[in-house]
N, CA and C of each residue as an Amber inpcrd file, in Angstrom:
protein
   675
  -8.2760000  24.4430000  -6.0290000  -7.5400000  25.3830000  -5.1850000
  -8.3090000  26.6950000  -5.0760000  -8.0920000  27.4240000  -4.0520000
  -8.9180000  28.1470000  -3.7440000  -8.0970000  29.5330000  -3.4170000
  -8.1770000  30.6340000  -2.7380000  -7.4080000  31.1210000  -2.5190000
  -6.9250000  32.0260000  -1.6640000  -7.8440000  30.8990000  -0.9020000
  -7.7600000  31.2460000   1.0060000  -6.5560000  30.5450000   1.2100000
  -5.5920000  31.4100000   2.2850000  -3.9780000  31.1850000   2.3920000
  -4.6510000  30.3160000   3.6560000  -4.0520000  29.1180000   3.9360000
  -3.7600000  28.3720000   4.8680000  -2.7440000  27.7560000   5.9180000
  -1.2980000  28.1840000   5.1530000  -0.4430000  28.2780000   5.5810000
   0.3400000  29.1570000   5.0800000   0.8670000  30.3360000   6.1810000
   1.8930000  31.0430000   5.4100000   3.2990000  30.9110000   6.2060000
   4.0400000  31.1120000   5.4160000   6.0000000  30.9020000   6.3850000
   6.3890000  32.4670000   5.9040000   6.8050000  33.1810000   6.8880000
   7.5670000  34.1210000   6.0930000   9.2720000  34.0550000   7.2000000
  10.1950000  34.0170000   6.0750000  11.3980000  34.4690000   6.4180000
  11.7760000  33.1310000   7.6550000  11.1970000  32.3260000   7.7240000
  11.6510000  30.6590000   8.9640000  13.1320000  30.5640000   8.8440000
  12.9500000  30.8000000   9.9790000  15.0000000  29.8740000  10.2450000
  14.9390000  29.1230000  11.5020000  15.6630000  28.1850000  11.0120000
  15.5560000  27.0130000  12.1160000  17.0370000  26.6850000  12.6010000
  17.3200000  26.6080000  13.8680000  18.7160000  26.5550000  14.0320000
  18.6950000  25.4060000  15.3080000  19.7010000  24.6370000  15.2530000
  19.4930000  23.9090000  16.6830000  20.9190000  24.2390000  17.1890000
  21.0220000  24.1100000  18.8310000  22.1890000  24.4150000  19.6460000
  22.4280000  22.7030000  19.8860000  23.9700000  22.5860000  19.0350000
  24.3860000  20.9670000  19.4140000  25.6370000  21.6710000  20.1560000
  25.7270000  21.4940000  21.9910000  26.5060000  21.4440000  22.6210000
  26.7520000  23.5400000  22.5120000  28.4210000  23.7390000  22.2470000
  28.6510000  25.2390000  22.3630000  28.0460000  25.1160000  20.8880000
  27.7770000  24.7990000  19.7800000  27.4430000  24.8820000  18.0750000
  26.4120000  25.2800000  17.9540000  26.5580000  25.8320000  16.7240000
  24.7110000  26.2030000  16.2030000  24.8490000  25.9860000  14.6820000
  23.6000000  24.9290000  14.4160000  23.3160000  24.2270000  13.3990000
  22.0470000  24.8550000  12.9860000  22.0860000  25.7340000  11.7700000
  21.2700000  25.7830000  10.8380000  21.3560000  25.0250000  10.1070000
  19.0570000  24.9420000  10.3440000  18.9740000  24.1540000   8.6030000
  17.7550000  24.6160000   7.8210000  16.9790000  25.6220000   8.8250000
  16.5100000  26.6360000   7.5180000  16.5520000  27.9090000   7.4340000
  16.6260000  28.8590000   6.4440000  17.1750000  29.3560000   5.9800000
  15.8110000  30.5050000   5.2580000  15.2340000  31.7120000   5.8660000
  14.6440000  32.1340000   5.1960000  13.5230000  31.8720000   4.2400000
  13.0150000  30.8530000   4.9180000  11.8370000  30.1210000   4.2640000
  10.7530000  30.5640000   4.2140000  10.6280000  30.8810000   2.6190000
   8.5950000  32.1360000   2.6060000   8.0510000  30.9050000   1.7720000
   6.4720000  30.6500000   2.4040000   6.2670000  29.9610000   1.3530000
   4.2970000  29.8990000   1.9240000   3.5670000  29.7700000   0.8850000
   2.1870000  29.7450000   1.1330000   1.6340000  28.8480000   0.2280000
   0.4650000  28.2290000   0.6850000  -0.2080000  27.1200000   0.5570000
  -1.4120000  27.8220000   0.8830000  -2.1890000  26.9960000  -0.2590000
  -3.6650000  28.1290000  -0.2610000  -4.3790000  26.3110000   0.0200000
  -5.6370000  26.4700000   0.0770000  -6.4670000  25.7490000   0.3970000
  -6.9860000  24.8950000  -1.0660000  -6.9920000  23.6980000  -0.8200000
  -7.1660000  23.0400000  -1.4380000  -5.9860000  22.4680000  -2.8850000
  -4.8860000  23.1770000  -2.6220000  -3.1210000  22.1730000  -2.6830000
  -3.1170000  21.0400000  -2.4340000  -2.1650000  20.8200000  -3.2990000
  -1.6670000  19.3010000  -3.3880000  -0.2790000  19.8400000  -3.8000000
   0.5070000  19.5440000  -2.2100000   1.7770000  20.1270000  -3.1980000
   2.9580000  18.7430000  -2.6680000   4.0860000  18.5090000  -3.2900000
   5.0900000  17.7890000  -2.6490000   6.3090000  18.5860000  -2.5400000
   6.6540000  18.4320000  -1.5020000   7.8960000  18.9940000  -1.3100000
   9.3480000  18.4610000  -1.6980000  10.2270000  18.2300000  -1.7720000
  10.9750000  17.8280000  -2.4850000  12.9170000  18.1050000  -2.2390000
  13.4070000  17.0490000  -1.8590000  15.1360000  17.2910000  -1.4450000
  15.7420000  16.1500000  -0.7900000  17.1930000  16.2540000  -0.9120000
  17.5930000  15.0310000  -0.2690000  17.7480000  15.1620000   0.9540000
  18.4960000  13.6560000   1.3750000  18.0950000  13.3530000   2.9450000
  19.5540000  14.4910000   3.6260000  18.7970000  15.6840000   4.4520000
  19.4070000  16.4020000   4.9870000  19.4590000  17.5310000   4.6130000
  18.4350000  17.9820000   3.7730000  17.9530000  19.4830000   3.0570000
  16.8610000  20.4280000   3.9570000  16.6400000  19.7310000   5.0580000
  16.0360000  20.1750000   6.1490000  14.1850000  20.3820000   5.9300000
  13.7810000  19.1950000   4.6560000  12.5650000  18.7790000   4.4620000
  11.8540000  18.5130000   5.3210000  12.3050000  17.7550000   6.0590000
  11.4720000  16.8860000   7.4980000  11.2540000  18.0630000   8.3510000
  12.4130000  18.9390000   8.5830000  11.8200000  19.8310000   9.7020000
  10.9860000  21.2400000   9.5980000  10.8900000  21.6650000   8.0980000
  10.0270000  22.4820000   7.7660000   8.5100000  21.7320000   7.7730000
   8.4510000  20.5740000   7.4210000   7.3480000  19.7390000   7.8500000
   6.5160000  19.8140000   9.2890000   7.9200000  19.1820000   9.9010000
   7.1820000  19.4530000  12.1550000   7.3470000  20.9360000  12.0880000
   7.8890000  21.7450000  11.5310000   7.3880000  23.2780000  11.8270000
   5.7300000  23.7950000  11.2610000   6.0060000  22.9880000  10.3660000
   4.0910000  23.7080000   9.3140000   3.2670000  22.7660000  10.4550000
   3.5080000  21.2860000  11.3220000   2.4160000  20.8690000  11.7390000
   2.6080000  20.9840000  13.2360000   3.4480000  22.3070000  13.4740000
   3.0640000  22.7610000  14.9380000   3.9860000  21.6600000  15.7160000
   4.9990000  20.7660000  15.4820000   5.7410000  19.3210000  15.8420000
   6.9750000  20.2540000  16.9390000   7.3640000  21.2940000  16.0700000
   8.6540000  22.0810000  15.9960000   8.1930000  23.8910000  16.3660000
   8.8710000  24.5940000  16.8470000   8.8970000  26.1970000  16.4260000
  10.0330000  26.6980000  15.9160000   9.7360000  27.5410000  14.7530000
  11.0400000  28.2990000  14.1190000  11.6090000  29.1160000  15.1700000
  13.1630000  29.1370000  15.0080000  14.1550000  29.8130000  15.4270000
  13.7560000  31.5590000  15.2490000  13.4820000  32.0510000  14.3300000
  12.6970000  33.2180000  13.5760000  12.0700000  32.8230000  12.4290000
  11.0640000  34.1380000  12.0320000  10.3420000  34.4900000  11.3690000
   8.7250000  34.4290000  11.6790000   7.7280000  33.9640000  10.9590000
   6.3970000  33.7860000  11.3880000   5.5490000  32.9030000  10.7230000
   4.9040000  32.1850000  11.5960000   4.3120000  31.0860000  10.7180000
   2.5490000  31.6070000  11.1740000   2.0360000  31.5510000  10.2990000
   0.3600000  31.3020000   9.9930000  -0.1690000  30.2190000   9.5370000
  -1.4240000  29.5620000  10.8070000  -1.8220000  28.6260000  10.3530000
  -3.2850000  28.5760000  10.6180000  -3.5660000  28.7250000   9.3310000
  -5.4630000  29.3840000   9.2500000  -5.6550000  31.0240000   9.3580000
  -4.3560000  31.6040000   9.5720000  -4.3430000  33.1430000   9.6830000
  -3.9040000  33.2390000  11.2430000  -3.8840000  32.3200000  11.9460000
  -3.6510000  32.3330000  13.2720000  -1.9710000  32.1250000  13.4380000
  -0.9130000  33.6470000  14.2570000   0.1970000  33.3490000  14.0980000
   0.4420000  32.8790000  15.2710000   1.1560000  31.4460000  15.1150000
   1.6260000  30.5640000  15.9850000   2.1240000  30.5140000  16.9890000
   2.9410000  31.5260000  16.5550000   4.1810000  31.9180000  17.9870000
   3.7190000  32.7780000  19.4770000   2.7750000  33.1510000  19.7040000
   2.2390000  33.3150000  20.6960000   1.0350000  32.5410000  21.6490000
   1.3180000  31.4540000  20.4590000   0.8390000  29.8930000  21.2310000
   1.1070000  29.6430000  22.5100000   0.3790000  29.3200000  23.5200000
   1.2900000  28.1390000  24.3900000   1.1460000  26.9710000  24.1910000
   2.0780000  25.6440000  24.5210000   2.1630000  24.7490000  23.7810000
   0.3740000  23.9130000  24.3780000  -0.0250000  24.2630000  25.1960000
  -1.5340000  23.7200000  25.0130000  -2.6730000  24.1660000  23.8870000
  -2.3850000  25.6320000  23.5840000  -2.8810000  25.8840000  22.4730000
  -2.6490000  25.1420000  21.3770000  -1.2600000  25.3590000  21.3490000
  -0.6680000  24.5400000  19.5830000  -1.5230000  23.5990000  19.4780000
  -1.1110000  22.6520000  20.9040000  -1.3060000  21.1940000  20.2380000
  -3.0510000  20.8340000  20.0330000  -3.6780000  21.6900000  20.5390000
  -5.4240000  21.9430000  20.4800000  -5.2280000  22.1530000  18.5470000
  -5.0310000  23.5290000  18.6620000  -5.0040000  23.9770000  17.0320000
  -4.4130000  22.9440000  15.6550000  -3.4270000  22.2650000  16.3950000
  -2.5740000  21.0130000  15.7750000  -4.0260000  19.9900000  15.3130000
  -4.4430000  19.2480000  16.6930000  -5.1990000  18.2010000  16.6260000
  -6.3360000  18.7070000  15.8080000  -6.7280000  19.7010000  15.7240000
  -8.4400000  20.4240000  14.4960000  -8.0020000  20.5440000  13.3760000
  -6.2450000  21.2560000  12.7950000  -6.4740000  21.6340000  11.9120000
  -5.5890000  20.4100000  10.8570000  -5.0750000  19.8770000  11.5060000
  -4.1650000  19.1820000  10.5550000  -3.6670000  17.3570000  11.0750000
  -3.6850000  16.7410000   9.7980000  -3.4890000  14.9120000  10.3070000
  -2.2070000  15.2380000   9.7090000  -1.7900000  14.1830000  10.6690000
   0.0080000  14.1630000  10.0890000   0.4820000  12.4970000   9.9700000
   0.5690000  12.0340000   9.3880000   1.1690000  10.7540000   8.7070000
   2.7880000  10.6750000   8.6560000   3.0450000   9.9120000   9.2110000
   4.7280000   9.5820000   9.4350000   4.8040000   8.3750000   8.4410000
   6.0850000   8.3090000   8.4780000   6.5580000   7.3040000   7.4190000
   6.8320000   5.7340000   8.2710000   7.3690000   6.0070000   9.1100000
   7.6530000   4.3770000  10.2460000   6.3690000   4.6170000  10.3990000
   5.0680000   5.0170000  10.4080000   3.8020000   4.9780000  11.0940000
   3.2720000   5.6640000  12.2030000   3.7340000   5.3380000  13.0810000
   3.7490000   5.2980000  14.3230000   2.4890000   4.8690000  15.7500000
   2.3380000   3.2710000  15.0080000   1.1200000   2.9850000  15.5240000
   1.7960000   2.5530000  16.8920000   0.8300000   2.1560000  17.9280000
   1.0040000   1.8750000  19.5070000   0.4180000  -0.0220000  18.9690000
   1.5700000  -0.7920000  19.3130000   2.4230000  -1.7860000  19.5290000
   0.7630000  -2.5990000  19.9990000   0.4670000  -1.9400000  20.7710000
  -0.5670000  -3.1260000  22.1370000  -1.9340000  -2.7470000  21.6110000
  -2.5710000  -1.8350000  20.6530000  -3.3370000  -1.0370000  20.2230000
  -3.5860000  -1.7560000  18.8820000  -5.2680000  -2.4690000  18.9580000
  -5.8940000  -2.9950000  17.5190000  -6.0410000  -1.4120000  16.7880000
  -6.3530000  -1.7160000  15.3080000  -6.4370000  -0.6430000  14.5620000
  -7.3970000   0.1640000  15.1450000  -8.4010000   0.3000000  15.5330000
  -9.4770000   1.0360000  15.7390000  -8.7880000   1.9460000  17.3100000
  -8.6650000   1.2960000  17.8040000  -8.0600000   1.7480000  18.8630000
  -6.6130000   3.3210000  18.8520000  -6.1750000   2.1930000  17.9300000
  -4.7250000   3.6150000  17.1500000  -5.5240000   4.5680000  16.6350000
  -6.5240000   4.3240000  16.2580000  -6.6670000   5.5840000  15.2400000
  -7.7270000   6.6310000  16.0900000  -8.1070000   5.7800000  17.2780000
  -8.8490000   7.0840000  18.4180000  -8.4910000   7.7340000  18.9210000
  -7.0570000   7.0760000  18.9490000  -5.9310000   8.0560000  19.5770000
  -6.2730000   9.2400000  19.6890000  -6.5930000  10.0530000  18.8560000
  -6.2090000  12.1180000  18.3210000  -7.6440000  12.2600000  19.8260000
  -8.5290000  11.3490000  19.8010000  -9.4200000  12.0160000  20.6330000
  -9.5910000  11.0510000  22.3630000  -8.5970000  11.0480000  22.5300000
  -8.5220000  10.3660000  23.5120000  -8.9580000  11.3980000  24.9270000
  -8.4770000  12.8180000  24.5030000  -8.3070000  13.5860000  25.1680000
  -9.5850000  14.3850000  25.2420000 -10.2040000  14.1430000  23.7240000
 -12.0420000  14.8010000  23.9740000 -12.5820000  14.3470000  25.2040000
 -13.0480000  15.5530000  25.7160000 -14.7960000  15.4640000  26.6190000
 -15.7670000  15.4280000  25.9560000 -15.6680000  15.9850000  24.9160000
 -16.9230000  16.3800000  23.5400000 -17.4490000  15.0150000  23.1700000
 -17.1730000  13.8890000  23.2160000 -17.7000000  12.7890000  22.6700000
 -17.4480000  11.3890000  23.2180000 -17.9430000  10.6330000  23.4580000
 -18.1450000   9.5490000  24.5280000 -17.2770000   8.1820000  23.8150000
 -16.8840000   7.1880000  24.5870000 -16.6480000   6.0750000  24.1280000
 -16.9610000   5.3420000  22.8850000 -18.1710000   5.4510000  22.9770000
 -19.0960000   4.5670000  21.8960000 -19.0210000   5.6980000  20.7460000
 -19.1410000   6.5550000  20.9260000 -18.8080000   7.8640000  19.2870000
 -17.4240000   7.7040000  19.3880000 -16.7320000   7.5290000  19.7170000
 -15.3050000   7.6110000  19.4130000 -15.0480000   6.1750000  18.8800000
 -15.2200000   4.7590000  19.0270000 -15.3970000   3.8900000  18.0250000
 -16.0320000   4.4040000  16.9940000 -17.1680000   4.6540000  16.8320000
 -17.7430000   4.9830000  15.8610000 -17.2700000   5.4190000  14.9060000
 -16.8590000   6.6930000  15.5500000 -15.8910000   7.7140000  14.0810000
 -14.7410000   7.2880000  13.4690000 -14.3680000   6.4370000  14.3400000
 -12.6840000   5.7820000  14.1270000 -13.4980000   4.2280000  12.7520000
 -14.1600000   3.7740000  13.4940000 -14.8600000   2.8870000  12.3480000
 -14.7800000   3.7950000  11.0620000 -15.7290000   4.5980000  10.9740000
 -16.1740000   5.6340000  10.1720000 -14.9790000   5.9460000   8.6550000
 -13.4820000   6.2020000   9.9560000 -12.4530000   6.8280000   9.1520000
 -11.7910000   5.3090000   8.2410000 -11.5680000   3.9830000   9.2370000
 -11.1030000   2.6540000   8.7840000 -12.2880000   2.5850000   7.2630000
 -13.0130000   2.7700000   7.6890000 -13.9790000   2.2530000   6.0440000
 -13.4640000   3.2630000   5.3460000 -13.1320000   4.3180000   5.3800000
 -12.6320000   5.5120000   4.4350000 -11.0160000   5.2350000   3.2020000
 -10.5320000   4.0970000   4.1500000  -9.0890000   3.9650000   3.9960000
  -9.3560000   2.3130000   3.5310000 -10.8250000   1.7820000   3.4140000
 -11.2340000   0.2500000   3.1760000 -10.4930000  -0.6070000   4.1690000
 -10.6590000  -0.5220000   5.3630000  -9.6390000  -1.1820000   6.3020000
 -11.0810000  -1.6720000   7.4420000 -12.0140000  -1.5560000   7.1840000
 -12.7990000  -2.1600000   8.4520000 -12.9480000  -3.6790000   8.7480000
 -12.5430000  -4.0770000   8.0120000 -11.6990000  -5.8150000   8.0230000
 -11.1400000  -6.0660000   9.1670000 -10.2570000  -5.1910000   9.3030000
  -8.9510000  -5.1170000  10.0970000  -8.8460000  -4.5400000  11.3440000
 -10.1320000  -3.9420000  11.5280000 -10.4770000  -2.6990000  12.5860000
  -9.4440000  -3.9560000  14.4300000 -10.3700000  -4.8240000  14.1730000
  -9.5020000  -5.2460000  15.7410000  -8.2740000  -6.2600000  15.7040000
  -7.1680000  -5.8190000  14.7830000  -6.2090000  -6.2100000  14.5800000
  -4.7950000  -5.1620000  15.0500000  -4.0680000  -5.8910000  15.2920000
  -2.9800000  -5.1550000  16.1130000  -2.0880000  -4.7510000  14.7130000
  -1.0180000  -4.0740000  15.1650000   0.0760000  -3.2930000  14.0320000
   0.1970000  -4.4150000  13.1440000   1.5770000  -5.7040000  14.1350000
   2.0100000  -6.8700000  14.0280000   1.0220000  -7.4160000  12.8040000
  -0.1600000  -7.8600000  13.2150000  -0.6130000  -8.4480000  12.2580000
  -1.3360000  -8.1850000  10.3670000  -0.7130000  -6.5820000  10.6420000
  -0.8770000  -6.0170000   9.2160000   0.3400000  -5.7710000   8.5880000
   0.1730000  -5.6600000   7.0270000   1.3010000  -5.2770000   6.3700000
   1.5360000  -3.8670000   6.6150000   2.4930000  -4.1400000   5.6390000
   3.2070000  -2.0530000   5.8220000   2.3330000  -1.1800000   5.5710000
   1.5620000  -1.6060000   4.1540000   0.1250000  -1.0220000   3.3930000
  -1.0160000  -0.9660000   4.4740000  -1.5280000  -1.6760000   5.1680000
  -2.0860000  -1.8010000   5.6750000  -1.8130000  -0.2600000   6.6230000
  -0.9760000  -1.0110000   7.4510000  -0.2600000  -0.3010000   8.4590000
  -0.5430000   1.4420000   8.3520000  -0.5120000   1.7990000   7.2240000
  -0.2850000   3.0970000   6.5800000  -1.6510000   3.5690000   6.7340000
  -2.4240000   2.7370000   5.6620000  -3.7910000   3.0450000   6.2360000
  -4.7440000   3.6450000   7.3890000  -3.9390000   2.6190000   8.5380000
  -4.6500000   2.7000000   9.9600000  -3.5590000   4.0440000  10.2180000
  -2.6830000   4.4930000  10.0830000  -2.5100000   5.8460000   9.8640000
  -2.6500000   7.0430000   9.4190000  -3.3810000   6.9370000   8.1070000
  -3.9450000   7.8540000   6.8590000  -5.3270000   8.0240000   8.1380000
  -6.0170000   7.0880000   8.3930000  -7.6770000   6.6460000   9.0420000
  -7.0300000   7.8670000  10.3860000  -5.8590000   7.6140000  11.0590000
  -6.1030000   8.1770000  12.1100000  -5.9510000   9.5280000  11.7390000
  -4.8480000  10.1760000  10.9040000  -4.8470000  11.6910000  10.6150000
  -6.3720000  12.4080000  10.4520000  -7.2900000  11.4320000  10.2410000
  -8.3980000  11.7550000   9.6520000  -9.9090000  12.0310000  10.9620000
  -9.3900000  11.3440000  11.8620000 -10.5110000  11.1140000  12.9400000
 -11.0520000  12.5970000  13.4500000 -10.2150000  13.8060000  13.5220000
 -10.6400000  14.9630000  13.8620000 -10.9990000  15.4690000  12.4480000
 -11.0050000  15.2310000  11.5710000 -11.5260000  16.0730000   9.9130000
 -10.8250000  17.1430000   9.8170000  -9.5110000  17.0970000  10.1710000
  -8.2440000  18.0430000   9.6950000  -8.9260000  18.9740000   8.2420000
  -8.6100000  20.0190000   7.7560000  -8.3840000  21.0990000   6.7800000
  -6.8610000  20.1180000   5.5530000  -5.9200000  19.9970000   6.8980000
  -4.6960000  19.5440000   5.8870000  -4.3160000  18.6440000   6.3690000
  -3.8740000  17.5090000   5.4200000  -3.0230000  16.5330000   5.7370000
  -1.1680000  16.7480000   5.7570000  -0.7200000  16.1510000   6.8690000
   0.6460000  16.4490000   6.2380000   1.3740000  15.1820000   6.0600000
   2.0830000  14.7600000   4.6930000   2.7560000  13.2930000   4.6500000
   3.9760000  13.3880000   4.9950000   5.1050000  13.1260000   6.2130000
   6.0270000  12.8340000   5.7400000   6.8350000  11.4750000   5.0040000
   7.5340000  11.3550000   4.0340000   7.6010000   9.9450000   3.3420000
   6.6910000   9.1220000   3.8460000   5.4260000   9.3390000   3.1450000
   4.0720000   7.9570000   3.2070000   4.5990000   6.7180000   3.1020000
   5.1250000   6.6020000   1.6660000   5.6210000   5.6660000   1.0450000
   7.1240000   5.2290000   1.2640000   7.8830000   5.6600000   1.8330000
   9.0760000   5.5710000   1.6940000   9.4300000   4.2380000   1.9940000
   8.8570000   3.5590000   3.2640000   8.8330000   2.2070000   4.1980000
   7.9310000   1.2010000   2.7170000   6.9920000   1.3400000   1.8330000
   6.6590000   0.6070000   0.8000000   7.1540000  -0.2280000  -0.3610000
   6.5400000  -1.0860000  -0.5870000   6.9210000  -1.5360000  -2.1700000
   6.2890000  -0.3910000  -3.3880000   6.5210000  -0.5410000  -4.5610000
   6.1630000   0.5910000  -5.5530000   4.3470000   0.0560000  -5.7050000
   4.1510000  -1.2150000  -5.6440000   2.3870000  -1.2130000  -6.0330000
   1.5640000  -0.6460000  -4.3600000   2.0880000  -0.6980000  -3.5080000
   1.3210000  -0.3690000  -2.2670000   1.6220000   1.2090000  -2.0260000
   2.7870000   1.6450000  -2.4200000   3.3200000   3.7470000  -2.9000000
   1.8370000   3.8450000  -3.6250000   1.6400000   3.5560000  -4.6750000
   0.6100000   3.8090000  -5.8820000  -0.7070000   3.7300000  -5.2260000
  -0.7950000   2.4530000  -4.5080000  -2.6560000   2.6920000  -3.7140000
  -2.4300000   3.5410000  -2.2920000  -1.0220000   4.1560000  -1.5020000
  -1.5740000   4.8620000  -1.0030000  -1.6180000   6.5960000  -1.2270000
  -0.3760000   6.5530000  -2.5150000  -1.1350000   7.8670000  -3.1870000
  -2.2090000   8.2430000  -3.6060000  -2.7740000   7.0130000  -4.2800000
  -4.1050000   7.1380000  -4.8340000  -4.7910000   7.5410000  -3.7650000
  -4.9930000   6.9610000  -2.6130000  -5.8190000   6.9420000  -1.0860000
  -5.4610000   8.9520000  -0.7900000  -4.3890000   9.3780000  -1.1760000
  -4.2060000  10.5600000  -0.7310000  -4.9200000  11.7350000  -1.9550000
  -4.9660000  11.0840000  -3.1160000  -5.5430000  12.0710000  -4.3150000
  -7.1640000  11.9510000  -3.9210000  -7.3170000  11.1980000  -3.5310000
  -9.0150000  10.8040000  -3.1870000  -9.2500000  11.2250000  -2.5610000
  -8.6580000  12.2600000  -1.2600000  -8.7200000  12.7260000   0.4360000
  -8.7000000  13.9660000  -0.7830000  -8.3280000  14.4050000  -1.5840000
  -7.7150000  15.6420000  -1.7460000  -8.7920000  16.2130000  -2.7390000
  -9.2550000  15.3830000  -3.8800000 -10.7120000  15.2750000  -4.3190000
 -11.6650000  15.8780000  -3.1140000 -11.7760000  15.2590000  -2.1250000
 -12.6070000  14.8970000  -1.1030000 -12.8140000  16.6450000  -0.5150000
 -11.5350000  17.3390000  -1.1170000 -11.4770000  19.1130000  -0.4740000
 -10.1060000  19.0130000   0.6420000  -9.6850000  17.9310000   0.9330000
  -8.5020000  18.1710000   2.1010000  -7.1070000  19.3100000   0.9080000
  -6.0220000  20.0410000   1.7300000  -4.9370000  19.9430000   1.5880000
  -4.1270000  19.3590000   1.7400000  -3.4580000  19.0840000   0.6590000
  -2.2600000  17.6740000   0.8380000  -0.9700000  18.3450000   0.7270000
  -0.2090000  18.1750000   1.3310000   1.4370000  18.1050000   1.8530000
   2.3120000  16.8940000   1.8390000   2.6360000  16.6230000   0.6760000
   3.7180000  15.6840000   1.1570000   5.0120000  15.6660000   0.9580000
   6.0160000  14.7660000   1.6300000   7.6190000  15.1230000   1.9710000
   8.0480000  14.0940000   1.3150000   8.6080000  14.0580000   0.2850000
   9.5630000  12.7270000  -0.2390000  10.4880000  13.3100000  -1.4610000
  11.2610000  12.2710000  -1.6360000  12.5050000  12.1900000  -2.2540000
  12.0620000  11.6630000  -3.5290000  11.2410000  10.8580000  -3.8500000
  10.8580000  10.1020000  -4.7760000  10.1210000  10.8930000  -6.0320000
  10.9950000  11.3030000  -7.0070000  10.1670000  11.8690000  -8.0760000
   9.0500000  11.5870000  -8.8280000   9.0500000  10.2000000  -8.7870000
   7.3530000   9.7230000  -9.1850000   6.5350000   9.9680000  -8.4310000
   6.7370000  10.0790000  -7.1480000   5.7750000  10.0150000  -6.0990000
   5.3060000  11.6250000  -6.0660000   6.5820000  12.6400000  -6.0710000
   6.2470000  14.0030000  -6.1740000   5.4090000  14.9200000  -7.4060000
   5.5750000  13.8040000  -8.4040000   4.9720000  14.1300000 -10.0240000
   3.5000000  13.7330000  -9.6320000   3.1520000  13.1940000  -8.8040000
   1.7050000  12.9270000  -8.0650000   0.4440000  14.3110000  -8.0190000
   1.3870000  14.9630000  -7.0640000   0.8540000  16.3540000  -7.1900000
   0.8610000  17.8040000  -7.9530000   0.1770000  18.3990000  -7.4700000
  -0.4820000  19.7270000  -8.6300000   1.0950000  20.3220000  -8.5510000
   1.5930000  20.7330000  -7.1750000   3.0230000  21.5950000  -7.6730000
   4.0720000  20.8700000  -6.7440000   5.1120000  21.1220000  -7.2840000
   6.6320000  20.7400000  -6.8590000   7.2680000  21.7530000  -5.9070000
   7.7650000  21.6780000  -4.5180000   8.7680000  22.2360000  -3.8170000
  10.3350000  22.0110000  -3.9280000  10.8650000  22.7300000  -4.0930000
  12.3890000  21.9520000  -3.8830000  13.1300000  22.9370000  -2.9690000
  14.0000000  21.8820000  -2.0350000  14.3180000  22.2480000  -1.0670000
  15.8330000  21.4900000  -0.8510000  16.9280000  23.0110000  -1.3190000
  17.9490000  22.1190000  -0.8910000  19.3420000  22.8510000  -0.0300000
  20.0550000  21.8260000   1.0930000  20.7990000  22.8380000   1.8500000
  19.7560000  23.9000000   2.6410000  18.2990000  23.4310000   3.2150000
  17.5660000  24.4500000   4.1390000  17.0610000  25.8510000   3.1860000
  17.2280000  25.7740000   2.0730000  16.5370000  26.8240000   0.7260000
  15.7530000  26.3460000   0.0600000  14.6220000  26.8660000  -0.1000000
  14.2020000  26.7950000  -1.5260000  14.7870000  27.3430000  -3.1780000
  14.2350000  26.5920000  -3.5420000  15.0010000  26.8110000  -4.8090000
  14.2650000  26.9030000  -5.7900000
């Protein structure tokens, strides 16, 4: 760890308008992450974990306060900026996955640069190869979702967060969709990224899984605690 701030939250509140209602679910949220963290975050389902998550990876914007990401404050983004600054600085890993159905692995995971001019067809296999051997998946490279396991599956997701060389990873429940021996190799897969110099973020419920990393978040009712 280092102790260049990479992400800072000061004072986040997140509120959504359901119909005439207004639903808060965060709540004054300060919190900083220096470079080279490994932190898990930590609360049950409806502590408003998930959405301080799509707020740190640019998914979401807070209701108030200010978010910094790289020192750069967010909120005077337009959403073409964000999602530029999104795709350089940070891979984000979902828990259902979220691979494309019709899309062999190599293909899913080019995804992030579909939208480059900077690099041609044939480099964009390339790098996507590049990231599948990273995650030991080049086996599998022209295989569709369908024909991999969940583990698998995860992989060709970990591979794609990775294709732009993000600063931070963000997990929400990696493991959650897993059995406990395939949780274990893809934490391991995430301590090895993190070795490697990435920042790691991850979102789960699972106390073994959160005892993984250097520090603990807890987050409950939209507070830290």
């Amino acid at each position: 760890m280092s102790n260049k701030t990479v992400i800072e939250l000061e004072n986040i509140n997140k509120i959504y308008q359901t119909g005439k209602n207004e639903l808060q679910v965060l709540f004054d949220i300060c919190l900083q992450i220096y470079e080279g963290d490994f932190i898990s975050i930590v609360g049950p389902s409806g502590s408003g974990k998930t959405t301080l998550l799509n707020i740190m990876a640019c998914l979401d914007r807070p209701t108030s306060g200010r978010y910094l990401l790289g020192g750069k404050n967010v909120k005077s983004k337009s959403n073409d900026d964000l999602s530029k600054l999104r795709n350089k600085s940070i891979g984000f890993i979902f828990q259902s996955f979220n691979l494309i159905s019709r899309h062999t692995a190599i293909e899913n995971v080019q995804m992030p640069l579909q939208y480059s001019d900077v690099i041609n067809k044939k480099e964009r296999a390339q790098k996507a190869l590049e990231c599948l051997e990273l995650v030991d998946l080049t086996n599998r490279a022209k295989h569709h979702p369908n024909e991999l396991s969940g583990g698998q599956q995860q992989r060709v997701a970990i591979a794609r967060s990775l294709i732009n060389n993000p600063d931070i990873i963000l997990a929400d429940e990696p493991t959650g969709n897993l059995d406990s021996k395939t949780s274990k190799d893809i934490i391991d897969l995430l301590k090895k990224l993190h070795e490697s110099g990435k920042t790691i973020i991850i979102i789960t419920h699972d106390e073994s899984i959160a005892k993984e990393a250097m520090d603990t978040i807890r987050i409950k009712d939209g507070r830290i605690i």
